[in-house]
N, C-alpha and C positions, 0 to 999 in steps of 0.2 A: 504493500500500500504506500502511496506518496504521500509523504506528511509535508506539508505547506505551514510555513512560519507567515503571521498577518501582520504589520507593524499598524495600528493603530485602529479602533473602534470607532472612528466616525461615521460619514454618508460613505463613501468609499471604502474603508475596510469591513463593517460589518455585511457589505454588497459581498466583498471577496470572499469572506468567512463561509454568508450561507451559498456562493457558485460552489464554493470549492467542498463542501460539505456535499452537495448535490451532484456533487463528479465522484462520491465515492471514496474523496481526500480526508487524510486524518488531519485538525487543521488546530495549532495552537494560537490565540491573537496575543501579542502583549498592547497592553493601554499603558498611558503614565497617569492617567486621571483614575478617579474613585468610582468612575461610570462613562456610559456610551455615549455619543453625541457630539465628540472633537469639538469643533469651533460654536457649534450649539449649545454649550455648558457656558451660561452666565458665570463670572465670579466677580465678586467686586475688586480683589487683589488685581494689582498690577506688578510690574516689574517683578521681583523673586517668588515663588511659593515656598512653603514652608519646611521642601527639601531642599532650598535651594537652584531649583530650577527656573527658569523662565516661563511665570502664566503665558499659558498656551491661548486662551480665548481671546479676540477682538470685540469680545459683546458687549453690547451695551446696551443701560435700562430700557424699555419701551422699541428693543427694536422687532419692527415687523420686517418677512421676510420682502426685497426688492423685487423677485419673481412669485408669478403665480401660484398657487400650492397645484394644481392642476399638472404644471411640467415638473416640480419639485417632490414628488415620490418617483417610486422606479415603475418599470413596466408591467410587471407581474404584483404589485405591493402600493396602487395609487395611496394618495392621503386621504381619509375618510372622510365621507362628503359634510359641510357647512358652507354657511351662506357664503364668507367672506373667501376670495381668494387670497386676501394677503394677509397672513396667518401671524402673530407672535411668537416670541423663538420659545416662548415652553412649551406652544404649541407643536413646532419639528421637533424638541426633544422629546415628547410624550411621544410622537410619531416614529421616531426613531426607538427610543425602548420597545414599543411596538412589532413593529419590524422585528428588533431582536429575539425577541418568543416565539414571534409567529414563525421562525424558523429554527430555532432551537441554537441558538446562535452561544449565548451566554454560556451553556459547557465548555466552549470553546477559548474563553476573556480570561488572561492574567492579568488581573487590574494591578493597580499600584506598579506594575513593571515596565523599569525606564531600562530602553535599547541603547548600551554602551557602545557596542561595538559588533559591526557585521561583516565577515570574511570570507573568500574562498576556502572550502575545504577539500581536502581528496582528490582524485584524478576525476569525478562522476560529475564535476559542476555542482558540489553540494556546497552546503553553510553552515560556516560556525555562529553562532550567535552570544555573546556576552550580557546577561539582563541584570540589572540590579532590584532586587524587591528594595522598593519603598520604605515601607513601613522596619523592615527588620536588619535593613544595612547588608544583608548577604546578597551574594553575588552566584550567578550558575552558567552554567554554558550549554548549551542545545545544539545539536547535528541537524538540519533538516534539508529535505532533496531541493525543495522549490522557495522564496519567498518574495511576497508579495508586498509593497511598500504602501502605505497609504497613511503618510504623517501627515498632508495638509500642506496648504502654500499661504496661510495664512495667518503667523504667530511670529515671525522674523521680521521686523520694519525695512524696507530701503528706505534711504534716509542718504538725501541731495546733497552734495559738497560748496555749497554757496562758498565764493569767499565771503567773510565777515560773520560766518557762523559764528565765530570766538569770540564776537565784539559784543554783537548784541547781547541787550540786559534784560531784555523781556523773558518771559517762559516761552522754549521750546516742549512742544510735545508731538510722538506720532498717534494718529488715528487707533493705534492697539492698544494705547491706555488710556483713551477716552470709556468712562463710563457716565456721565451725565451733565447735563448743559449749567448746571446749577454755578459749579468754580470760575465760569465765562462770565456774572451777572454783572455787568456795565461796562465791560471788558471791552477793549480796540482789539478784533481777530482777523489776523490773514490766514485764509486755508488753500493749501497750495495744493492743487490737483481738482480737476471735474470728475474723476471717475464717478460712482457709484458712491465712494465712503466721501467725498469731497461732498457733491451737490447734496446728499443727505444731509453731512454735520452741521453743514452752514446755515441749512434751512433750519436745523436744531437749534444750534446757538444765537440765531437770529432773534431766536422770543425772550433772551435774557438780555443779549449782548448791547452794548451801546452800539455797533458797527460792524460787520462782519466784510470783509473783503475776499472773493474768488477769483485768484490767478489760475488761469489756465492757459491752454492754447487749440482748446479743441476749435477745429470748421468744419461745418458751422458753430457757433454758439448755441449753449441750450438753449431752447424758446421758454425753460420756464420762469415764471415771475415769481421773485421773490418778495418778499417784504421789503418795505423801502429805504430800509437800515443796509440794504447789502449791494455791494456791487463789483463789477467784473475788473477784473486788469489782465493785461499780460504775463507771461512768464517771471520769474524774480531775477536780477542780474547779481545782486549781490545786497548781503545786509548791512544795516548799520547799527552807529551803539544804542537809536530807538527803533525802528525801523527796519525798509528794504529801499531801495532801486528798483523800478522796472525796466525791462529791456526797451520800453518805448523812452525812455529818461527821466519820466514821472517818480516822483518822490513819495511817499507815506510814512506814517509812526503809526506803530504797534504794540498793545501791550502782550499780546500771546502771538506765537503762529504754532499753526495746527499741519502738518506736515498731513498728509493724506494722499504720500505717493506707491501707496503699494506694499508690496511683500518681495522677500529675497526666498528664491527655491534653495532648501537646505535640507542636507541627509548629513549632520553631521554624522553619525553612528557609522555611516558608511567608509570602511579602507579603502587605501588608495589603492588597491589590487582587486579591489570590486570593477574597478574599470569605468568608472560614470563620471564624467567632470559637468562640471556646470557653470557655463560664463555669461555673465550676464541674463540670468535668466533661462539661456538656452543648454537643455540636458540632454545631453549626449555620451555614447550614440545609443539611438532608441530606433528600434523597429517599431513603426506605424504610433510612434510616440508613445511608444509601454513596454519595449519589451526590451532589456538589456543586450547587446548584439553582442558584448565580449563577453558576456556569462547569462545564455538565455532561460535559464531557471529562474533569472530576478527579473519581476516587474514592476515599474512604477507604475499607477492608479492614477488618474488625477492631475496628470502635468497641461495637459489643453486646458484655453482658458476660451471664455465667450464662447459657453456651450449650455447646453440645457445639461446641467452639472449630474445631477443624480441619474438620469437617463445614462447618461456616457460612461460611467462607472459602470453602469451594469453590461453595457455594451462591452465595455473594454474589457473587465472581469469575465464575461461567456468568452470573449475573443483568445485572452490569454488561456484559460483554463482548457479550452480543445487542445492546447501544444504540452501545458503540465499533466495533465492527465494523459497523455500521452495517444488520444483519439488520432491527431494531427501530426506531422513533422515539420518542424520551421523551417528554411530553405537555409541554405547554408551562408556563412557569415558574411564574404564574398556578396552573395547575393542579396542578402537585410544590408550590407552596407550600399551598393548600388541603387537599391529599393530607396534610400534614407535621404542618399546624395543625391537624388534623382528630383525628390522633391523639395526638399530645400533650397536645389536652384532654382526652380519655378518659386518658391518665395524671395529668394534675394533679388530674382528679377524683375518681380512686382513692387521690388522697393524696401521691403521688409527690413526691419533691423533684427541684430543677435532677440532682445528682448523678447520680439515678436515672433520665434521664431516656432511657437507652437498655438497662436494667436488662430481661431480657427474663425468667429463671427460669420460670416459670407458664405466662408468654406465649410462649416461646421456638417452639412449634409453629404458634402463629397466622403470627408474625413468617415463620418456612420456606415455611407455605402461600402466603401475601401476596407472596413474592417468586415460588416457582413459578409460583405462578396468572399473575403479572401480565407473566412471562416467557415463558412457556408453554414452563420446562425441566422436568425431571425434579424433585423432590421429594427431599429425604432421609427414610430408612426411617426408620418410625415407634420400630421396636425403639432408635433411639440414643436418642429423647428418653427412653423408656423407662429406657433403661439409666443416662441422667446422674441421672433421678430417685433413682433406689435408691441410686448409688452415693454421691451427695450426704448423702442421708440416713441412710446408714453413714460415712460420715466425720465426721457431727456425732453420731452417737448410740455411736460408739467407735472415734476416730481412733486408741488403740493397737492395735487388729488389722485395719480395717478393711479394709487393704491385703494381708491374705492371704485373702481370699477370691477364688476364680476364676471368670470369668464367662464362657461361651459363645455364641455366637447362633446360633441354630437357625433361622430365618428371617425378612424383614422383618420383623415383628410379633415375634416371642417371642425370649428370650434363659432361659437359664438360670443358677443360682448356685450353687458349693459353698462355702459361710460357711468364714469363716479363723476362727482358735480364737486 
């Protein structure tokens, strides 16, 4: 029997746990948290926990989820039907322990077990694994044939090198230790980035703050309207001892800025003989963006971004699990590497940066097909991409209601919407 190591019980590894359960695999997961749900566990701590480590979550108070709960369960395991599509995060944790019973998943969970160190083992493409139990300070090591990574890409800050970072005297914070708009209350805020964690905070911090400023560079600009305390700038060139510089020459003072540029992809547990480097974002080399090509018994879960998230997990986990269970054979390295190089230059020649370099949005349907076809599993229904499209495109054209409208699916293909006011 193939026993499969799971690094992590969130949306993506408790996916891995019950494929691989369901393939007949013996499957052990480690978690470092006291329960399931990865970036879905509120805590109010920031910076260290109380082993020491790095809180893991980005949550914070009142937040609902930015996608629909409709595309936000898996394919076989929707979210149990209620009025609202845009759900609160105890809501996906309740949803998520859910899941974990309904497949028997939990026999499977070393809670409290933080992943020291992961290695080549043997001549067979096996794994050593180094775990430290939490609570009792001891240390063990595990053999396993295959394992499956799914730590998250969201618990590591990227965090911009301005000059005059050193200067300014105001409060620097990133978006990961934001837990509630309350410590902003009159506060001058620059929040640098539109993504998703940008245009939310701002419109958070807007109902305390004295002024809230959003530098970005997206085009177009979002259409939504904020509160009349907030407004848009360009990029930041550099700080000052109150303040920034814009690139346009424009000057401002600030009493906080709120960094909300993202996350850095991180395996520290991974040796340097696991074969995986990661620059800038872009990890490599990966077959079809999941499969380790120097050691194809590891897979990472999770690395595409701008994708209807929990759907692709489950795609990617069926995709993987045909070649660890051994149903399938991978083509040979040679050939995953040619497969890898093949597409990547169609992205650097559409312009692409390293960063970008698993950025799927557009593609995100090619990317579903390419795994189906080459698996010969089931396909995701065509209505999700559908439905991340729309709802994407109301969250940047009016993040203050976007989240009350309701969305149904009528069948593979069609979904319907009653617009929020």
């Amino acid at each position: 029997m193939v026993h499969i190591a799971v690094i992590g019980a969130g949306c993506a590894g408790l996916c891995a746990a019950k494929t691989a359960l369901q393939s007949g695999c013996e499957v052990t997961v480690f978690e470092q948290a006291k329960q399931v749900g990865g970036t879905w566990v509120y805590s109010d701590q920031i910076g260290k926990d109380e082993y020491g480590l790095d809180v893991h979550t980005s949550m914070y108070q009142g937040l609902h989820t930015n996608l629909p709960k409709e595309l936000m369960g898996y394919p076989d395991f929707p979210i149990p039907d209620q009025k609202k599509s845009y759900i609160p995060q105890k809501d996906m944790l309740t949803f998520l322990e859910l899941y974990a019973q309904q497949f028997d998943v939990y026999k499977t969970i070393k809670f409290q077990s933080y992943v020291i160190r992961v290695r080549p083992y043997g001549d067979e493409d096996q794994w050593e694994i180094i775990v430290r139990d939490l609570p009792t300070e001891t240390y063990t090591t595990y053999i396993f044939d295959a394992i499956i990574v799914c730590n998250g890409h969201y618990h590591t800050p990227a965090m911009p090198k301005y000059p005059g970072k050193d200067v300014y005297k105001g409060q620097q914070i990133h978006s990961h230790d934001f837990r509630c708009s309350q410590p902003f209350k009159g506060a001058s805020v620059l929040v640098i980035g539109a993504g998703p964690s940008g245009m939310d905070l701002a419109n958070e911090m807007s109902k305390v703050a004295e002024r809230v400023t959003l530098s970005h560079h997206q085009n177009p600009e979002p259409k939504t309207i904020f509160r009349p305390n907030v407004d848009m700038r360009p990029d930041v060139e550099r700080l000052t001892e109150n303040g920034v510089v814009f690139v346009d020459g424009t000057e401002q003072t600030y009493s906080v800025i709120m960094y909300c540029t993202g996350y850095k992809y991180t395996f520290p547990f991974l040796s340097i003989d696991c074969g995986i480097s990661v620059d800038d974002n872009y990890v490599k080399p990966l077959y079809k963006h999941c499969i380790n090509i120097n050691h194809p018994t590891m897979a990472l879960i999770g690395v595409p971004f701008y994708v209807c998230a929990s759907q692709m997990f489950d795609l990617q986990v069926r995709f993987v699990m045909k070649y660890f269970s051994k149903q399938l054979q991978l083509p040979s390295k040679k050939e995953m590497l040619k497969d890898t190089q093949d597409e990547m230059e169609k992205r650097w020649a559409l312009g692409l940066k390293k960063r970008q370099a698993h950025m799927m949005g557009p593609a995100q349907n090619d990317y579903y097909d390419d795994l189906a076809k080459t698996a010969g599993i089931d396909n995701l229904k065509p209505v999700m991409t559908k439905l991340h499209n729309d709802s994407s495109e109301r969250f940047l054209d009016d993040l203050v209601n976007f989240r009350k409208d309701i969305y149904r699916i009528i069948d593979d293909e069609t979904f319907i919407k009653i617009k929020g006011v």
